[in-house]
N, C-alpha and C positions, 0 to 999 in steps of 0.2 A: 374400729381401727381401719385405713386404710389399706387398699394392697400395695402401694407403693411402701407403707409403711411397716406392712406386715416381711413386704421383701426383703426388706435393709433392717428388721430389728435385730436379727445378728449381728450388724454394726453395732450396736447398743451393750448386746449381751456379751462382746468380745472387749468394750472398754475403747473402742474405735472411736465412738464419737458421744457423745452424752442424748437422752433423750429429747433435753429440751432442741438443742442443735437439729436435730433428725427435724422434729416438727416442724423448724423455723424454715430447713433448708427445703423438705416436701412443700411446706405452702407457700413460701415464693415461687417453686416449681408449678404450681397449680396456676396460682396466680398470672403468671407470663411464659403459657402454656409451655413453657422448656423442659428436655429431658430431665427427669430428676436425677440422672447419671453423668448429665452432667454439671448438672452445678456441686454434687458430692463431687469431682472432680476436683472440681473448681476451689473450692473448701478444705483440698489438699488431700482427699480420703486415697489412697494407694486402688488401683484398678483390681489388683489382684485380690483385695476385697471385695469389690462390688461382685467380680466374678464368683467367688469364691459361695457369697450372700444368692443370687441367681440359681446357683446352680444345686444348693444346698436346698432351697424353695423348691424350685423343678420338681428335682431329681434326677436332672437329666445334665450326661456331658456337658460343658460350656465350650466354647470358641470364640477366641479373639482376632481382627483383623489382623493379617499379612501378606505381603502383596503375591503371594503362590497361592495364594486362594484364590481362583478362578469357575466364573459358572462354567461349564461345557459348551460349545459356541451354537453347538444343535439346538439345546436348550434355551439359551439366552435369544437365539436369533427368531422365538418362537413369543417371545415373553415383551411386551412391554417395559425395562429397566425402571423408567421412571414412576411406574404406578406403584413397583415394590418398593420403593424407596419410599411411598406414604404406607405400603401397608406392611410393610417394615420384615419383610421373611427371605431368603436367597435358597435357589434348588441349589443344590452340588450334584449331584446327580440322579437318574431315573434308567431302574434296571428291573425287567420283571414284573411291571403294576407296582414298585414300592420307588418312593422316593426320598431322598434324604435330604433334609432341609434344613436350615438354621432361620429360627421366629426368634422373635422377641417378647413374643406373649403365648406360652403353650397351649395354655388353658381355652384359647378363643377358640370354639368349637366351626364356627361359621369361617374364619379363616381358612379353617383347615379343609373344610370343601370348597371353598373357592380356591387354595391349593392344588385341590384334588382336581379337579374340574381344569384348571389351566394346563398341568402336567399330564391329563386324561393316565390318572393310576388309583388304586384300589387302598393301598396303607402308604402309610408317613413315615418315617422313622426321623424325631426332632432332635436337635441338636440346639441348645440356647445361646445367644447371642445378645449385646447390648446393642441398643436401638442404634448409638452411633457407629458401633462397630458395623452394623449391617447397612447402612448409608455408607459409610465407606468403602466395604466391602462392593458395592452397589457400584460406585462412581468409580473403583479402580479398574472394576471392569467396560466401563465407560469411557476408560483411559482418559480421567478429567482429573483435576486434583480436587481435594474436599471444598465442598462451596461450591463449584465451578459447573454452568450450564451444560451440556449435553455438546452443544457448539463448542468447547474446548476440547471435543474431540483431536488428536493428532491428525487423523483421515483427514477428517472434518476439515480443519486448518490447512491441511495441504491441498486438499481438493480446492479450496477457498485463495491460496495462494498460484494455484492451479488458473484459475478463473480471471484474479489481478495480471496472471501472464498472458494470459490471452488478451484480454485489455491494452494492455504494456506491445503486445505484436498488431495490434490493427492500428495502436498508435504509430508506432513504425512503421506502418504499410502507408499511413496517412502524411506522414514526413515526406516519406518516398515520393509518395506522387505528388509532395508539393515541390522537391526539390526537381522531379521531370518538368510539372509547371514553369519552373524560373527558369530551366532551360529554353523550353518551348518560348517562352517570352522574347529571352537574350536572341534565338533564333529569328523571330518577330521584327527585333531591331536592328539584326545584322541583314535581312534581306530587305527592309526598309532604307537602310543605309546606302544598299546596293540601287535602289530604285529611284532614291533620293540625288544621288550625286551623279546618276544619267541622264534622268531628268530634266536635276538642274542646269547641267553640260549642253544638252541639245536646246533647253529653252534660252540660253547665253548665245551658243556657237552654229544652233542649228542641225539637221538630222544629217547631215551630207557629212560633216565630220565624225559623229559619231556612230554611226549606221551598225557596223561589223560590235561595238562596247554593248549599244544598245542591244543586241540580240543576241548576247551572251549574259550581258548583267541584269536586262530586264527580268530574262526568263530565270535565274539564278535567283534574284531575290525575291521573284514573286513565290519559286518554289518552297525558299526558305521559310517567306512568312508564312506559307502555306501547309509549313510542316511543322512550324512553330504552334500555329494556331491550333492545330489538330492537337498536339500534348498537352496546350493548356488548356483547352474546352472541357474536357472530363473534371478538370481540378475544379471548375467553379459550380461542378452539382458536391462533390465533395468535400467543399466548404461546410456545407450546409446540414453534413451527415459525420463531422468530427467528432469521436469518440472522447468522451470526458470523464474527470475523476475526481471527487473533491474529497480532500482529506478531513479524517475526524482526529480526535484527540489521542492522543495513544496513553497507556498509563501505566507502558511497563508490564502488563501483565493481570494487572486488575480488572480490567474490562477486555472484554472481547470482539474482537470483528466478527460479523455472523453475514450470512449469505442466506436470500429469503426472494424464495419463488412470489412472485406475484401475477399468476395468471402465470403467462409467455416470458414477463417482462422477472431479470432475476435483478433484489437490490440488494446493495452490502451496506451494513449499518452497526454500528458500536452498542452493545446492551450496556446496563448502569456497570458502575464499579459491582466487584463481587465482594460482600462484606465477608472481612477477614484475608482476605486476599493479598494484602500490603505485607502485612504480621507474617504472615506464611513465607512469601517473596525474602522478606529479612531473615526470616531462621532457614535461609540458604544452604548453611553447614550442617544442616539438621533433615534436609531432604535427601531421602532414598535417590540414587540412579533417575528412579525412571520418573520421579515427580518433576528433578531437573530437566530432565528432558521436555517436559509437557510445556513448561516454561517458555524453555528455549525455542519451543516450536509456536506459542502465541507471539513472540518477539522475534522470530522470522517473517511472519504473519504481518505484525506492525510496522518491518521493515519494506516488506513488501509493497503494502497501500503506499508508503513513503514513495518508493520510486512511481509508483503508478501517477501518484499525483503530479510529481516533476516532470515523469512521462506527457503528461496530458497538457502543462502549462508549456514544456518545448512544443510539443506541436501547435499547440494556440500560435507562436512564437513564428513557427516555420510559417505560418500560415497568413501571418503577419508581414514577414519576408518575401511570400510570393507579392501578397498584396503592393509591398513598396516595388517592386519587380515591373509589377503591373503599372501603378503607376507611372515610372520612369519610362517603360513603352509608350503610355499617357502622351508623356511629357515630350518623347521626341517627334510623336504625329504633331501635337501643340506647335512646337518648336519648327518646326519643319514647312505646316503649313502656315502658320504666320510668318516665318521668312519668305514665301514663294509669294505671300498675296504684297507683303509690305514690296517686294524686290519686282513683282510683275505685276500691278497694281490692274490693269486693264488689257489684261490678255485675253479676252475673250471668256463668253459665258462659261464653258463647257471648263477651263482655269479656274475660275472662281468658281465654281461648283466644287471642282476637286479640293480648293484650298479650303475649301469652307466643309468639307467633309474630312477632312482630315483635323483640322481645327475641333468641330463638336467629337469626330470618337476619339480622339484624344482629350478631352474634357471629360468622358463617359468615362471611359480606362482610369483618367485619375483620380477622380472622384470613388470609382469604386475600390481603387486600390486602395485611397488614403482610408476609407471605411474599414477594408480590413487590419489594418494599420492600427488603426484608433483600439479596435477591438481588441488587440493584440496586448496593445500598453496594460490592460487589466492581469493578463497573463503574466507577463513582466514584474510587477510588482508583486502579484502574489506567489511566485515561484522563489523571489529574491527574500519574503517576511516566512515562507517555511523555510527556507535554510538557513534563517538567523534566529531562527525560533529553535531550531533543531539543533545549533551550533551554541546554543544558552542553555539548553536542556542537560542536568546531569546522565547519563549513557546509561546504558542498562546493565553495564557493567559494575555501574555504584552499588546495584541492587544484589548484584551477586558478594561482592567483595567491599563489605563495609567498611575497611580501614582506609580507603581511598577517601572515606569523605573526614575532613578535617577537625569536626568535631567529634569525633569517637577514637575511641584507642581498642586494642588488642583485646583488652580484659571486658570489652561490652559485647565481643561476640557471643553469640552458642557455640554453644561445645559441640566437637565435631561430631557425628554419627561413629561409631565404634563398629569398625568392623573384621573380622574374626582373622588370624593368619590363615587360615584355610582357604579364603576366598582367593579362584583366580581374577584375573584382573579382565576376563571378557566383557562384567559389563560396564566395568570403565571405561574400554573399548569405546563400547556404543554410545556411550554419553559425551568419550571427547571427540567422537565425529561427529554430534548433533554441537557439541561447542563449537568446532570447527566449521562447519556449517555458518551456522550462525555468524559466527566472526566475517566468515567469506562473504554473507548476506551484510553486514554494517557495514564493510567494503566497497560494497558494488554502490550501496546509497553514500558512501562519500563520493563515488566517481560522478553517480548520478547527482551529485550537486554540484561539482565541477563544471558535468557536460550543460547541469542549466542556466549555470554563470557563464559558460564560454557560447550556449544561445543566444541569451543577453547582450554578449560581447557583438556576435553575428550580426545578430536584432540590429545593434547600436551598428554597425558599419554598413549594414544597408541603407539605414536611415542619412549616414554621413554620405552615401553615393547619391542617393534620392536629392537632397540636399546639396550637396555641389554639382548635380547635372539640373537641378531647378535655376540653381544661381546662376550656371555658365549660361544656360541658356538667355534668361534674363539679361546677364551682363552683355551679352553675344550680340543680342538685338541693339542693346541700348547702343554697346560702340559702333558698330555696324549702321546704325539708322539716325545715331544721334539722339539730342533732345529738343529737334523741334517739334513737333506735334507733342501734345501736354498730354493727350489720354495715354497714346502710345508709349509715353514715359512713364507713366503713373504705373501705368500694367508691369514694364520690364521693373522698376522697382519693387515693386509687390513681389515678383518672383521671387526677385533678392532678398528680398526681406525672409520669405516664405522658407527657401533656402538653407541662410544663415538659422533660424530655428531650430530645422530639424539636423542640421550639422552638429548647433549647439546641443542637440535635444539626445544625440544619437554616439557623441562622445561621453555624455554624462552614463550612458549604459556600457561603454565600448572601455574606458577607461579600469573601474572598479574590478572591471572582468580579467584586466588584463594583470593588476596587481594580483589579485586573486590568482592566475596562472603561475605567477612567477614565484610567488609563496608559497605555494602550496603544489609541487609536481609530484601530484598523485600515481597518476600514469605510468608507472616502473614495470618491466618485464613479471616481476614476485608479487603483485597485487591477490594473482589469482593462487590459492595452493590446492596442491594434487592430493587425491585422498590418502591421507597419514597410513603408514604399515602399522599396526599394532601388533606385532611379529607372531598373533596367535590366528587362527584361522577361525573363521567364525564358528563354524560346526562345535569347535570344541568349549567353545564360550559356558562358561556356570554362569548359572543367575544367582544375586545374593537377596537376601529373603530381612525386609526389615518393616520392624513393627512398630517403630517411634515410639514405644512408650518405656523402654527401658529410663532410668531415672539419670 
């Protein structure tokens, strides 16, 4: 006879389950190496038997999972968690050389020194336990829910959530210095403009009239550019060094984001679904406080990476924007020295030198600008397909409150958890500031898809500036000079052309954003809430104690 079978034939001899059953249920147990506790579970046998069968075997007290069972943090923080979770035993504590244990196999004589030896004590004192109950046991101290990796830690997640905000602040610091960039540019063009219209005044009118303009506006806008250039020069090493973020799948809680050293370099990345994990997610009504919580805190988590990603495609975005910035400074050296060589065709070397030097770094400026540009539209679009991916997706909220989805009614939930009139209500408390929380976290990533529709919108209205200062210019020369010279023409049309595109190209993004605005004004003073009174103080908070297997 086997020992699994010799354990449970009190089930037999109690009328609990028939012998043949017993057999059939132990050697499918063998067979796909699974607890034989639990597929007797499974098979509908009352736990309080199994216990009852174990402990009658022993001889020794039994203990069953609940969540006030706790290792010592001295001891646990000494111990490996996840070894004992294969070698299936938890200390409760260690006083004096004796420790008090709960196994699952009394009788293993070599566990019990490898016991000894971890706990460096002299005697055992055992307490029996079933293999799942000490896995559970195992992970609550883990603070994971059943099934759930080590990286479902709450810490763990928050630290991890910790980490996407640091991300989320050098993205902001990279905004930043693109938005001093477009200053520095705009400064670029206004001292340009200043240089431009002296310039061209004294090569018209001569220096006798402009003498006193010229030596106020010369040195004015050479300053300008010259302080222009200085802010944008850092932005184009910083191009090059934009912090990124590409989103995974989220599943509600199934999977996890995890955070992995590699070397220097730290990566986040989603492990598989956790098997069982949906099931568990659905009997919502049936989790303890602090399983909800754990929940709640991978689904902060998922919220998190959400913004991080929007975070990363806005600043592609900004990035984009200086780029059109850049250009348009491009475009008015362009603009400026092809009007001075067209208008002063033969003024001397040292003229066409200048006009022809302003012509190529205006050429250099737009080309590089339009690059960034190009790069940007990728941004663009995939900022635009996760907020309509995210905006399709049932909320996490279905997962908690199944009567929201349409197909179920009232009578298909679980039953609620029963919990005693004596409990005060502290640790409701704590669970409806981690809901809270939470709620406040789905809030911020509605705004954050706002702020990367009203990027978009941005995006599209630089492009429409970029785009009517292409055209005016083009159009500028054309009237201005006419159409007799055919190359000359051809070029001022091209601009037009070139122009009219990114106008068209730049309301198609500037447009949808702006519907999006008016539909949806997110933006209200009560977006953010202040942390709820729960009128008890925390100190005095009771914990309630649930062991989910009441029936």
């Amino acid at each position: 006879m086997s020992l699994a079978r010799t354990i449970y034939s009190g089930l037999v001899d109690r009328g609990v389950v028939s012998e043949e059953a017993l057999c059939e249920i132990l050697e499918e147990a063998s067979s796909t190496n699974a607890y034989p506790e639990t597929l007797l579970r499974e098979k509908g046998i009352p736990k309080h038997e199994l216990l009852r069968c174990i402990s009658e075997y022993y001889k020794l007290p039994f203990q069953e999972f609940h969540e006030g069972l706790l290792i010592p943090e001295a001891i646990a923080s000494r111990l490996d968690l996840q070894a004992l979770k294969g070698e299936l035993w938890v200390p409760l504590s260690v006083n004096r050389g004796e420790a008090m244990v709960l196994v699952s196999d009394p009788q293993n004589d070599r566990l019990d020194e490898t016991i000894k030896g971890r706990l460096a004590v002299e005697r055992l004192k055992k307490t029996v336990a079933l293999p799942t109950d000490i896995v559970r046991i195992i992970e609550h101290n883990q603070d994971v829910n059943p099934g759930f990796p080590p990286s479902a830690h709450r810490t763990i997640q928050a630290e991890l959530r910790t980490r996407l905000a640091d991300i989320r602040t050098l993205m902001a610091g990279h905004r930043t210095s693109m938005a001093k960039g477009r200053t520095g540019l705009a400064m670029m063009r206004t001292g340009l403009a200043f240089k431009a219209v002296i310039l061209a005044m004294i090569k018209i009118l001569g220096i006798s009239y402009f003498l006193i303009p010229a030596l106020i506006g010369i040195p004015l806008g050479l300053a300008l550019f010259i302080q222009g250039l200085l802010w944008y020069l850092p932005v184009r090493s910083l191009a090059k060094t934009r912090p990124s973020y590409s989103i995974t799948d989220s599943t509600f809680g199934s999977s996890i984001l995890e955070m992995l050293k590699e070397g220097e370099r730290i990566a986040i990345h989603r492990c598989e679904s956790v098997k069982g994990a949906d099931a568990l997610r659905m009997a919502w009504n049936r989790l303890s406080p602090v399983m909800k919580r754990r929940f709640l805190a991978i689904d902060r988590t998922d919220l998190a990476e959400e913004r991080t990603a929007l975070a990363s495609h806005r600043s592609f975005m900004a990035q984009g924007r200086t780029g059109l910035a850049f250009a348009r400074t491009g475009i008015s050296f362009i603009g400026l020295g092809i009007g001075l060589w067209r208008q002063f065709p033969l003024s001397g070397t040292a003229w066409i030198a200048f006009y022809s030097g302003l012509i190529l770094v205006g050429t250099l400026m737009s080309f590089e600008g339009f690059l960034w540009y190009v790069r940007s539209r990728e941004s663009g679009k995939k900022g635009l397909e996760i907020i309509e991916s995210k905006q399709q997706e049932i909320s996490i909220w279905h997962f908690m409150y199944k009567l929201f989805r349409e197909e179920l009614d009232a009578g298909e939930l679980p039953t609620t958890l029963v919990i005693g009139e004596s409990h005060l209500p502290g640790i409701w408390g704590t669970t409806g500031l981690a809901l809270e929380r939470t709620l406040i976290a789905e809030r911020r990533n509605v705004k954050a898809r706002l702020r990367t529709i009203m990027a978009r919108s941005r995006t599209g209205m630089a492009m429409i500036r970029t785009g009517a200062k292409i055209f005016i210019v083009g159009f500028g020369l054309l009237a201005y000079f006419g159409a007799g010279n055919a190359a000359w023409t051809i070029g001022d049309l091209a601009l037009m052309l070139l122009g009219l595109l990114l106008v068209v190209d730049g309301f198609s993004w500037h447009l949808p954003a702006e519907r999006t605005r008016r539909e949806f004004p997110y933006c209200t003073a009560d977006m953010e809430i202040l942390i709820p009174d729960y009128s008890i103080p925390t100190q005095s908070w009771n914990k309630v104690v649930f062991s989910h297997d009441e029936p």
